[in-house]
N, C-alpha and C positions, 0 to 999 in steps of 0.2 A: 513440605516446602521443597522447589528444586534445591539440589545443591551443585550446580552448575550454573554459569553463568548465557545467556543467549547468544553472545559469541563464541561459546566453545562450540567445536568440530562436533557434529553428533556420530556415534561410533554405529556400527552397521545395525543393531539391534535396535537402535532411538526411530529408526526411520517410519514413520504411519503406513501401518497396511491396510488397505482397504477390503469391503466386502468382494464378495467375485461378482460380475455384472457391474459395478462400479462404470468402470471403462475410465477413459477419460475425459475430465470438467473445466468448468473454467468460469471463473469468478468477477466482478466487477466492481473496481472498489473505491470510492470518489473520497479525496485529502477534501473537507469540506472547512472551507476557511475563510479569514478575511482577507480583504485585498491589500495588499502592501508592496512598496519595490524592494523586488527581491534583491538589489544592486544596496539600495544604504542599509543603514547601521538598524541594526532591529530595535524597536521600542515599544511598550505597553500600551502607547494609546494612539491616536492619529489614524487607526487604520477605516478603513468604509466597508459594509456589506449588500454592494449595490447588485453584484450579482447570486446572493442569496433568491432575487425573481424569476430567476433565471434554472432551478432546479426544478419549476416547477413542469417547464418544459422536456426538462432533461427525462426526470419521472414520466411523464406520459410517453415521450420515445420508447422507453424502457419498458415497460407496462406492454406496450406495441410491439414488441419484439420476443414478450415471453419472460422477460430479466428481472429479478430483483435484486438492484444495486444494494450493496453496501454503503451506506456513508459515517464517514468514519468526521465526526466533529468535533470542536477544539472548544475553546469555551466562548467565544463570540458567537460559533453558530448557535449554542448549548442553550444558549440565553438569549436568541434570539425569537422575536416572538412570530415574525414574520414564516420563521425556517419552521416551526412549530407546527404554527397554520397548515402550510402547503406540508408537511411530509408525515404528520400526527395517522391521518388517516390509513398511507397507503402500508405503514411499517405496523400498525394496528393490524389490517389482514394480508400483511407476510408480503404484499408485494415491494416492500422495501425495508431493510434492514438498516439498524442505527449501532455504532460502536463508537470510542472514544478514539481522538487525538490530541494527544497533549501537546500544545505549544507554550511550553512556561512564561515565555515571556508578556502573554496576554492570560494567563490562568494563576487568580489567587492561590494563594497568598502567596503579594510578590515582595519578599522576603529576601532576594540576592540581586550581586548588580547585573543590570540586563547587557552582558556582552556576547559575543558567536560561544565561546566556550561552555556559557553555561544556557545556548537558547538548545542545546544537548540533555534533555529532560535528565538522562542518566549520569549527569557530572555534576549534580545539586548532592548535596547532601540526602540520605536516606529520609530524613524525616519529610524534609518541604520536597521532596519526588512523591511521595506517598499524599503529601495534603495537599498540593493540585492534583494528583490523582483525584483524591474522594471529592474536594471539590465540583471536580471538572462531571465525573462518573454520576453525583448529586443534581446535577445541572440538567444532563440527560435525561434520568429517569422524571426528573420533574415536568420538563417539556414537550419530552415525547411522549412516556408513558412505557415505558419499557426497561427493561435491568440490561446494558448492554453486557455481548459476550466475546468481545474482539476490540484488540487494541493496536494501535499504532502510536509507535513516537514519530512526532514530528520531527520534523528533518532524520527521523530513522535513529532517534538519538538514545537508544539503551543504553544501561549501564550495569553495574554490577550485581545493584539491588531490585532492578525491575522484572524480571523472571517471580522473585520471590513474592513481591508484591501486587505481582497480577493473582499470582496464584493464592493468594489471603481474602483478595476481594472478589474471586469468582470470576474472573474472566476465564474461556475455555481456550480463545486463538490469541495469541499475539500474530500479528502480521509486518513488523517492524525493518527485520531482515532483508535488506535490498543486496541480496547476493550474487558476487563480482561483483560491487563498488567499493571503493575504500574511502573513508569520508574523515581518517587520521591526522591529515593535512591542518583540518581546520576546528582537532579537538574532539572528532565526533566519533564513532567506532571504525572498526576494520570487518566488513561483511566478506573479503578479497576470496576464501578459500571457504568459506560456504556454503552448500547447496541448495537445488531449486525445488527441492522434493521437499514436502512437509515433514518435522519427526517432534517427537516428544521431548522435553526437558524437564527432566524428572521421569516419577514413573508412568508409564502409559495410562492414557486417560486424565493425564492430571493438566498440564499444559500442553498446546500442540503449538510449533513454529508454524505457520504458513508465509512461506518468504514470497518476496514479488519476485515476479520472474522476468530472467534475463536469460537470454541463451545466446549462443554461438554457433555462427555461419560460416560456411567457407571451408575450402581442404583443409584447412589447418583447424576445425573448431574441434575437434576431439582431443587436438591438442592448447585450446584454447584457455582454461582454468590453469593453467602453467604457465602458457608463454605471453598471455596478454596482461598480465600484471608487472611483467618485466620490462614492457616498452614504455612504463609510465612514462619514463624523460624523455621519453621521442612520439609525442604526437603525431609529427610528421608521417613515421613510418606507420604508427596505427593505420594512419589514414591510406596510406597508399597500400597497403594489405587488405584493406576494407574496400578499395576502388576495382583491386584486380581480383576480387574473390575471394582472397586466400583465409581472413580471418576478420568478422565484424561482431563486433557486442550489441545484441538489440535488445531494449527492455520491450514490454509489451504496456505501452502506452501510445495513446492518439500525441502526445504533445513531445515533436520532434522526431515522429521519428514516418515515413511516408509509408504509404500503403503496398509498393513493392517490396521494403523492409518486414513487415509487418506479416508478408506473404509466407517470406522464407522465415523467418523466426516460427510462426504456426509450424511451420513443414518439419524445421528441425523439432521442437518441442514435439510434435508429434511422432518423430521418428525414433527420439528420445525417453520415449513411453510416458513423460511426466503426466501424474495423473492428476493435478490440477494445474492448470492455467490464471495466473494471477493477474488478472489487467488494473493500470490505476492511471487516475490523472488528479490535478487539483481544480477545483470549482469553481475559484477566479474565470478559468478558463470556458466557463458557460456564456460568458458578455464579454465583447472585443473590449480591447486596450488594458487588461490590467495582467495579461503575463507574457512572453513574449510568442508563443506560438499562437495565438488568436487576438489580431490587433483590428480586425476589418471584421466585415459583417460578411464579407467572400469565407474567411477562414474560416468561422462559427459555421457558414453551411459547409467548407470542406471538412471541417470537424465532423460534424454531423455524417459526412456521406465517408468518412473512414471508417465510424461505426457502423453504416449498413452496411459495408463490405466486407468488415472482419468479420461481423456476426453471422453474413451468408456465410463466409469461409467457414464456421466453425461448427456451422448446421451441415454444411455440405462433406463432414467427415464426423457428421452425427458424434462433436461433442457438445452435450448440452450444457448449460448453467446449473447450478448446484445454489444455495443458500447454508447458512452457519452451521441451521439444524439438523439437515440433509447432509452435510458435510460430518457432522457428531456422530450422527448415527451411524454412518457408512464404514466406520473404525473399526477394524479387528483388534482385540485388548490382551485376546489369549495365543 
């Protein structure tokens, strides 16, 4: 069992080495969920999975392009029969991969009351974090037909006991870690001083972090893991440091963030040497109007053609895509 928690610091030795020839990858990881406004009060039921039709197109982009997405699913997709159908086949021969996301507030057994502090999977008590766990993990292997190997907390919400309890049920990645964000504010953890390189918690081979990736642009981005956590209370100035160059935070996602952003974040990360590249979005975002960066049927194709254009970019400095398995093996242990 680790005995570390997912937010501690990992010390120089935690970090994953990879094979040589590796080079650098990059991954593709869809929050696969149901539709909700993300603006009110979260609740267990009410929500729609109208754009669960809509994966199925996502999957043949993908397929088209060489990629096999990750989808990482909560328990409305788990048990949906629909999402079954369309992704049963393609995650059967490997062109599409299935992991867990726990959203508590919609995964049995709902046992606490549903408020922000606790839709933070890791602020439940031990036991009912672990029984939506197997729950949720139950759901998956029934529908899709697979033991996933990668987890996410929804809204990125670990806690003290989740390291230990991924590693009991065999999960090999957590991917939880949304490093430089702080999400304290609202009960949730502190990712702020984090990194964007994969490492171990525990002993090597036993859990690996793969955090999503954010990086820093601008004269000042070397020194950005320092001084961009310190302008929390001035917005303002974030912004005009991010206007004239000097210092911007890009995650590598399609949702908010525009294809010149998206350019220089590749450039740094690659300058950076990280040897995986983390992309993710959530799947609402496959059908306009149900998150706020795809409201129009224009977005969905500019959606669309921001991933043909990162994925040229990412061929055109020959890094390829990578899967879980490929991602396992590529490990140096000794």
């Amino acid at each position: 069992m680790p005995d570390r928690r997912i937010t501690d610091p990992p010390a120089p030795q935690d970090f994953v080495r990879f094979r040589a020839g590796f080079g650098q990858r990059f991954i593709v990881t869809v929050d696969a969920e149901e539709e909700f406004d993300w603006r009110a009060p979260l609740r267990p039921s009410g929500h729609t999975l109208h754009a669960v039709s809509r994966l199925a197109k996502f999957q043949a982009f993908c397929e088209g392009q060489g990629v096999a997405p990750v989808y990482l699913v909560d328990y409305p997709i788990a048990t949906s029969e629909l999402a079954g159908d369309l992704l049963r086949d393609a995650v059967s021969a490997g062109r599409a991969e299935i992991g867990v996301q726990l959203h508590p507030w919609v995964s049995p057994p709902l046992d606490e009351d549903i408020n922000e502090f606790n839709s933070f999977a890791g602020n439940l008590r031990k036991e009912l974090e672990e029984a939506k766990f197997v729950k949720l993990r139950d759901a998956v292997v029934a529908n899709f037909g697979c033991a996933p190997q990668i987890y996410r907390a929804g809204r990125y919400g670990v806690g003290p006991n989740t390291a230990a309890m991924l590693t009991c049920h065999g999960i090999a990645i957590d991917s939880s870690v949304r490093a430089r964000f702080d999400y304290s504010q609202t009960g949730g953890p502190n990712f702020r001083d984090l990194p964007v390189r994969p490492w171990w918690i525990g002993r090597p081979g036993s859990l690996m972090e793969l955090p999503l990736t954010t990086v820093f642009r601008g004269a000042l981005r070397r020194h950005g893991p320092w001084l961009y956590p310190r302008l929390w209370r001035l917005p303002p100035l974030r912004g005009l440091l991010a206007r004239i160059g000097l210092l911007e935070r890009i995650p590598l996602t399609p949702e908010g963030v525009t294809l010149p952003e998206i350019g220089h974040a590749i450039a740094a990360a690659i300058a950076d040497e990280l040897p995986i590249m983390v992309f993710s979005f959530h799947s609402p975002s496959l059908q306009p109007g149900h998150t706020p960066y795809v409201r129009s049927e224009d977005d969905l194709d500019a959606f669309y053609a921001w991933w043909r254009a990162v994925l040229g970019m990412l061929a055109q400095h020959n890094i390829r895509p990578v899967n879980i398995a490929e991602l396992m093996a590529a490990t140096e242990l000794a």
